[in-house]
Backbone bond lengths (Angstrom), bond angles and torsions (degrees), N, CA, C in turn:
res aa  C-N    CA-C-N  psi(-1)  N-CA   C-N-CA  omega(-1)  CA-C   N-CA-C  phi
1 X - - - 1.451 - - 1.524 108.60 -
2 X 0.851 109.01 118.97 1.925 132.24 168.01 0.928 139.68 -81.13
3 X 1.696 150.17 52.23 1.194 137.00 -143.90 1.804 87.93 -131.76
4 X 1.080 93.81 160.31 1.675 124.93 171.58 1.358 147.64 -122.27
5 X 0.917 155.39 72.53 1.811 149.28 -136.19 1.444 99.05 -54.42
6 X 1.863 117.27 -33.35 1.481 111.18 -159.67 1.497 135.13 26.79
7 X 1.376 141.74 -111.87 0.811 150.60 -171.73 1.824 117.86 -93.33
8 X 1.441 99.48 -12.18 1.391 105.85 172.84 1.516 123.47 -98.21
9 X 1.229 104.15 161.35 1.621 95.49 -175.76 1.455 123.56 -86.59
10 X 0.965 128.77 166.35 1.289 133.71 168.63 1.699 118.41 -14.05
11 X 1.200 98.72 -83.18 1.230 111.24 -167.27 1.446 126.87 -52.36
12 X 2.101 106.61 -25.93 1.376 110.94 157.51 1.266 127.72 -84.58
13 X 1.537 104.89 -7.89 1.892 109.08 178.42 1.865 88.59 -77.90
14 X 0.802 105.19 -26.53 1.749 93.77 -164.63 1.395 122.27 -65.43
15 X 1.581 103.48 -33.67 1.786 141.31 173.25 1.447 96.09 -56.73
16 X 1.447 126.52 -78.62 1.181 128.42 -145.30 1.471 106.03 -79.84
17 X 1.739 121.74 -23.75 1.312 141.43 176.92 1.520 91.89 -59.67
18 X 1.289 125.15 -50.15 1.590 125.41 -152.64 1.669 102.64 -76.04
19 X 1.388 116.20 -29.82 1.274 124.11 162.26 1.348 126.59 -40.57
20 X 1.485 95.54 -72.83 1.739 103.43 171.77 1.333 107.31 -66.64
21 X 1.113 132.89 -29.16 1.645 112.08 -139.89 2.095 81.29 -88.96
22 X 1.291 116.14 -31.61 1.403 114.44 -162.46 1.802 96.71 -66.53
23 X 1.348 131.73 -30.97 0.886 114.22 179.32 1.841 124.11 -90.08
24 X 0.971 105.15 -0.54 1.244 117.80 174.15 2.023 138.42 -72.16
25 X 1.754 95.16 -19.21 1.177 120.06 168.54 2.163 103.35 63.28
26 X 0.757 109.40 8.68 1.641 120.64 175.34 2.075 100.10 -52.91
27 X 0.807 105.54 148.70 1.893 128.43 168.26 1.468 93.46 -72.40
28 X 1.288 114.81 134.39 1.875 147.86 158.88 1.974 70.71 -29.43
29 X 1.269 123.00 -125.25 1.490 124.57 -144.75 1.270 115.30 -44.16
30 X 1.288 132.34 -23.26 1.926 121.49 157.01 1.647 112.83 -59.57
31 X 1.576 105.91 -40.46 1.945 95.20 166.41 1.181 127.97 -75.99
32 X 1.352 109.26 -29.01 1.570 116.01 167.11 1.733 122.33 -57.71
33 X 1.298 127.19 -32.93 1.351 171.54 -160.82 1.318 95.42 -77.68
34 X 1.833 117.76 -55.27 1.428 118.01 -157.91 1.839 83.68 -118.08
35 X 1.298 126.70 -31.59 1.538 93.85 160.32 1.485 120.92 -66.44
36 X 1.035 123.97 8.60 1.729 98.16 -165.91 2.112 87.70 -122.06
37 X 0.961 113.60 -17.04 1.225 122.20 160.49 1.332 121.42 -55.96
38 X 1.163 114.17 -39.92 1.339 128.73 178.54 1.591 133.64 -76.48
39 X 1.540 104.76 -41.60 1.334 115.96 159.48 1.277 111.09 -65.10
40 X 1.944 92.62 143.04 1.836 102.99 177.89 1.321 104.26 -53.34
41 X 1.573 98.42 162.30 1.527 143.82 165.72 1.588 93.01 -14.72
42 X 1.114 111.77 -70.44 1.765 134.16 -139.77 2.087 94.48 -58.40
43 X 1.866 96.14 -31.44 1.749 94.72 -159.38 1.714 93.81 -87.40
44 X 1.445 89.28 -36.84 1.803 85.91 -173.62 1.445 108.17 -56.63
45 X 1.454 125.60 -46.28 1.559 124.07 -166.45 1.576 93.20 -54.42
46 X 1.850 112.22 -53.10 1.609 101.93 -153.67 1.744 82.66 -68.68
47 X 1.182 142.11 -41.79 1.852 110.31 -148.06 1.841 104.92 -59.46
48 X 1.992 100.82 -37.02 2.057 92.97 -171.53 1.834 96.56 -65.12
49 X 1.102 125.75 -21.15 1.301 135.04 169.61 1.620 127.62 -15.73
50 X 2.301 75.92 -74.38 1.631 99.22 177.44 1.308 110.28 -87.70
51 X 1.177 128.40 -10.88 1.416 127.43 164.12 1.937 119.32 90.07
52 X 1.666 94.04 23.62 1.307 88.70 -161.13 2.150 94.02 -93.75
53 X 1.803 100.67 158.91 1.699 88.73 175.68 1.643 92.87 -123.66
54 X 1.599 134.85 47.27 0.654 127.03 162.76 1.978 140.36 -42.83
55 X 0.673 118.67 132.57 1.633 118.24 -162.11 1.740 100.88 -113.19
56 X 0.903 106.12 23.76 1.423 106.72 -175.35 1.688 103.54 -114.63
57 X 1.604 128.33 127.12 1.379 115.40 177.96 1.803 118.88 -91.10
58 X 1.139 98.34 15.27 1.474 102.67 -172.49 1.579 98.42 -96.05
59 X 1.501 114.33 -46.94 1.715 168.25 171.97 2.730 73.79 -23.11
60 X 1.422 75.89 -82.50 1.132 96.78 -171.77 1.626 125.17 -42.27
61 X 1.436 102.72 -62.31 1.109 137.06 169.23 1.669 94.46 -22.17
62 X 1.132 105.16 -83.40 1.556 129.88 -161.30 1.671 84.15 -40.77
63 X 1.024 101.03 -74.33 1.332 128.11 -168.04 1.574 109.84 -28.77
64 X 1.368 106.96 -55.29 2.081 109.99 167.01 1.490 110.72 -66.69
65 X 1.329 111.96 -32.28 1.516 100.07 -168.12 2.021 107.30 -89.71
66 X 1.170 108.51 3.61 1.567 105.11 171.54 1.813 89.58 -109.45
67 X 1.347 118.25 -27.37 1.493 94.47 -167.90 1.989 102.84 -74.27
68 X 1.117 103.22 -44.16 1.388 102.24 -175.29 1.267 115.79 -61.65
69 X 1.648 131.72 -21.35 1.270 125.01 153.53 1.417 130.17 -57.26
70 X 1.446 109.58 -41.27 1.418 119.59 168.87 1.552 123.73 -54.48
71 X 1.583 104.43 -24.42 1.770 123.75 -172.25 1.549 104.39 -75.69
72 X 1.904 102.99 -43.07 0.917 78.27 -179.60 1.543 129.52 -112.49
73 X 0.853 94.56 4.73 2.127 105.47 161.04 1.155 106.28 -51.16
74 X 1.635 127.21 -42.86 1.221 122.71 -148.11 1.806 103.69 -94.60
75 X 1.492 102.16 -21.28 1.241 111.12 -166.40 1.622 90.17 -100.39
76 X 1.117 127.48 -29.28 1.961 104.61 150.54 0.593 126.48 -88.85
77 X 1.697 146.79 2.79 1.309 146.03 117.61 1.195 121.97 0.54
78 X 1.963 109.86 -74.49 1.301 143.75 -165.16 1.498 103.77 -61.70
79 X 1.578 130.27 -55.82 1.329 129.76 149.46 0.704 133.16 -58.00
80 X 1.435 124.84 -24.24 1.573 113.85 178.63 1.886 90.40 -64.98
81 X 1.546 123.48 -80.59 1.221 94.64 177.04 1.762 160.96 -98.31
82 X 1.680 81.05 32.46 1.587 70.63 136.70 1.765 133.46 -89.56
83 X 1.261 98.43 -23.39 1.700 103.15 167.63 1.687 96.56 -50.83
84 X 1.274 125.50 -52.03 1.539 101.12 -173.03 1.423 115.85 -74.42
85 X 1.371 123.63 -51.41 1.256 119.43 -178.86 1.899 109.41 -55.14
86 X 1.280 124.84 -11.79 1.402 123.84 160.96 1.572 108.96 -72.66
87 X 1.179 111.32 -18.29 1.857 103.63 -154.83 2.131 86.11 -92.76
88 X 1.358 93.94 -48.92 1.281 100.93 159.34 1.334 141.62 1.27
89 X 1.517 80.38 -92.07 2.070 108.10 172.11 1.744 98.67 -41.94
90 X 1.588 91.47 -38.48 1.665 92.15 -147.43 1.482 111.76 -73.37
91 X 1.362 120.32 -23.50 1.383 132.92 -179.84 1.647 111.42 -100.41
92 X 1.539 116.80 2.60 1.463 107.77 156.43 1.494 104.93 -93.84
93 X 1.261 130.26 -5.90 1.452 109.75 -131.89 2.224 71.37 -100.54
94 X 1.949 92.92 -47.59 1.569 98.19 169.67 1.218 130.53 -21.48
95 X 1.874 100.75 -58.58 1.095 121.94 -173.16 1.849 109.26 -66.73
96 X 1.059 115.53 -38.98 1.346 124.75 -167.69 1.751 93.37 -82.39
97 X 0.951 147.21 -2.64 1.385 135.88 -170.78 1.437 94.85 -111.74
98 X 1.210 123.05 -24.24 1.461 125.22 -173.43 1.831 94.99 -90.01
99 X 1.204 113.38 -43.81 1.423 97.83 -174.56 1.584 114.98 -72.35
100 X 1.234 101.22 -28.30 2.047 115.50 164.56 1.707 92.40 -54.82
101 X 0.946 147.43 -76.98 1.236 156.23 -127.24 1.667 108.28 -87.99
102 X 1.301 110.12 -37.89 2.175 114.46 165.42 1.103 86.26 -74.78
103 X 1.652 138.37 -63.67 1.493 110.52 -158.43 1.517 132.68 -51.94
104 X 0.839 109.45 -47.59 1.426 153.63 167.19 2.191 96.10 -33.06
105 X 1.515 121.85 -29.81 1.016 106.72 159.10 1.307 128.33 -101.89
């Protein structure tokens, strides 16, 4: 069995996984095995990460669809401020060229 999260998120790879995987008759750690195979790069690095060897695919499941929420809060978090601390720079630096610029007469 072959499946992939690709471009979808968690929570719908998990749906369509539960489809196939129920008809397939496979053991909890052969589905667990080919779900965790399947999720992107980003879930596999964090699960050897957290260190868990859970054998359960539900166990897991849960487990990608709260971690990948957390990834990405944190990672628009991270832009959101640096977008401010950029907007920032940009309105002292304004501000500071204008106060260079009255003194200056």
């Amino acid at each position: 069995m072959r499946m992939a999260q690709g471009s979808k998120g968690a929570t719908e790879y998990w749906n369509e996984y539960t489809l196939i995987a129920s008809q397939t008759g496979m053991d909890d750690a052969t589905l667990t095995y080919h779900l965790m195979t399947g999720f992107k790069t980003e879930l596999q690095d964090a699960w050897g990460m957290d260190g868990s060897d859970s054998q359960d695919p539900q166990f897991v499941a849960t487990w990608g669809i709260k971690k990948e929420t957390k990834m990405a809060a944190i990672k628009h978090n991270t832009s959101w401020d640096n977008k401010q601390w950029n907007n920032r720079i940009v309105r002292n630096l304004e501000k500071s060229k204008w106060d260079l610029s009255t003194s200056e007469r």
